[in-house]
C-alpha positions, -999 to +999 in steps of 0.1 A: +528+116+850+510+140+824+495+121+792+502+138+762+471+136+735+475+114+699+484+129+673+460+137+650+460+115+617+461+139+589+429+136+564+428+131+535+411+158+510+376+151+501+380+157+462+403+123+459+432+142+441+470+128+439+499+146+455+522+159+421+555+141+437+545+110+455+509+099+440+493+095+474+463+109+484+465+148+491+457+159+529+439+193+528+468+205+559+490+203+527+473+207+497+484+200+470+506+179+485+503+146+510+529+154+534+551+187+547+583+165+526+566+163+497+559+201+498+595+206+507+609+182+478+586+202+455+600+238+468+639+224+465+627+219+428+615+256+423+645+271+440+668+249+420+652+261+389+643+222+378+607+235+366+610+259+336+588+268+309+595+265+272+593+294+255+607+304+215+618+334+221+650+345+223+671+362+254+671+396+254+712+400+258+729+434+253+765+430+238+790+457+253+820+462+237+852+461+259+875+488+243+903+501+265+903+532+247 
């Protein structure tokens, strides 16, 4: 019977910083974040457009008119 090694516990990073989603310590394997499902709940957020960043100005819209002419 072959013996498969432990896993590896993941460490945590040195500097003590908190993972943005979960608060738990960050692992340097997936900084900035403590696990590969915090990364991956932080990536649905991008590509679901749930971060955005406030800006005054105003879209940039052409009107076309729609003559049948």
């Amino acid at each position: 019977m072959v013996e498969t090694p432990p896993k590896r516990a993941a460490a945590p990073s040195p500097k003590g910083k908190k993972c943005p989603i979960c608060g738990k310590p960050e692992v340097t394997r997936h900084r900035p974040f403590c696990s590969r499902r915090c990364a991956h709940l932080d990536l649905g957020r991008w590509l679901r457009e749930d971060y955005r960043i406030a800006t005054e100005e105003e879209a940039d819209i052409e009107e076309e008119s729609f003559d049948d002419g």
